[in-house]
TORTOR-958631 format. One record per residue (C-alpha): x, y, z; residue in one letter. Coordinates in steps of 0.2 Angstrom, whole numbers, plus 5000, padded with zeros to 4 digits. Example, Ala and Ser with C-alpha at 12.3 -4.5 7.8 and 13.67 -1.06 7.14 Angstrom:
! TORTOR-958631
506249785039A;506849955036S;
END
This chain:
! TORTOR-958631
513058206200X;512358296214X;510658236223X;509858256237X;508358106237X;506858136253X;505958016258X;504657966271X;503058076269X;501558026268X;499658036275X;499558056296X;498158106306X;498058246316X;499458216332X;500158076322X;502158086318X;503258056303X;505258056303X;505658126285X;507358076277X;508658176264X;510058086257X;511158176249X;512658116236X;513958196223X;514558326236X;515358336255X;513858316265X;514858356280X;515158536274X;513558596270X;512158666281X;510658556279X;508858626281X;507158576279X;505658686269X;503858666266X;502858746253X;500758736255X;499658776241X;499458946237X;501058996249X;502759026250X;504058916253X;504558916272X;505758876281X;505758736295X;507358696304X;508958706300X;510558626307X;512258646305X;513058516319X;512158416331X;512458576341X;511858716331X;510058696326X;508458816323X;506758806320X;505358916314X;504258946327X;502758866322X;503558686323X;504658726338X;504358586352X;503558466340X;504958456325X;506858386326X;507958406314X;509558296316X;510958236306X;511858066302X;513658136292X;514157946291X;512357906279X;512658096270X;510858126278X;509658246285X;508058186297X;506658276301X;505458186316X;503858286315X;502758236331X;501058326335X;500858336319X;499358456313X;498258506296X;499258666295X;500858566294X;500258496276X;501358566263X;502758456252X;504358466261X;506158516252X;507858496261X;509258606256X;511158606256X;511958756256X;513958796257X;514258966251X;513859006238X;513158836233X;511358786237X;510758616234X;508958576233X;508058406234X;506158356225X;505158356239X;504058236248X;502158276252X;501558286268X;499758266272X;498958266288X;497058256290X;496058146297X;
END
């Protein structure tokens, strides 16, 4: 059974930091791409970063310089540190495998940050 479990969101003030977490089981984490999405209320979903190797990462702009997105392939799992952390940045956040043609997606965590 496939799963993809996040973990570590929560409520931060305003520059705080979180590191969010994506386990993933019941497929070859090594194989897939892994990414990180938000969704706000009343918005799309987004995308955040994405990583395929330690080497080959991206990142939407409005996160670049403050989010990093990195990967463990020996714990099957995704991170993403979130630093300078701002109200626009609440949303809950999904990871995503995707190998083509199969995507992956995870429940979500809720990030809130507001003082």
């Amino acid at each position: 059974q496939v799963q993809l479990v996040e973990s570590g969101g929560g409520l931060v003030q305003p520059g705080g930091s979180l590191r969010l977490s994506c386990e993933g089981s019941g497929f070859t984490f090594s194989n897939y791409i892994m990414s990180w999405y938000r969704q706000a209320p009343g918005k799309e979903r987004e995308l955040v970063a994405v990583i395929a190797s330690q080497e080959h990462t991206n990142y939407a702009d409005s996160v670049t310089g403050r989010f990093t997105i990195s990967r463990d392939n020996t714990k099957n799992t995704v991170y993403l540190q979130m630093n300078k952390l701002k109200p626009d940045d609440t949303a809950v956040y999904y990871c995503k495998a995707f190998w083509f043609p199969t995507t992956y997606w995870g429940q979500g965590t809720q990030v809130t940050v507001s003082s």
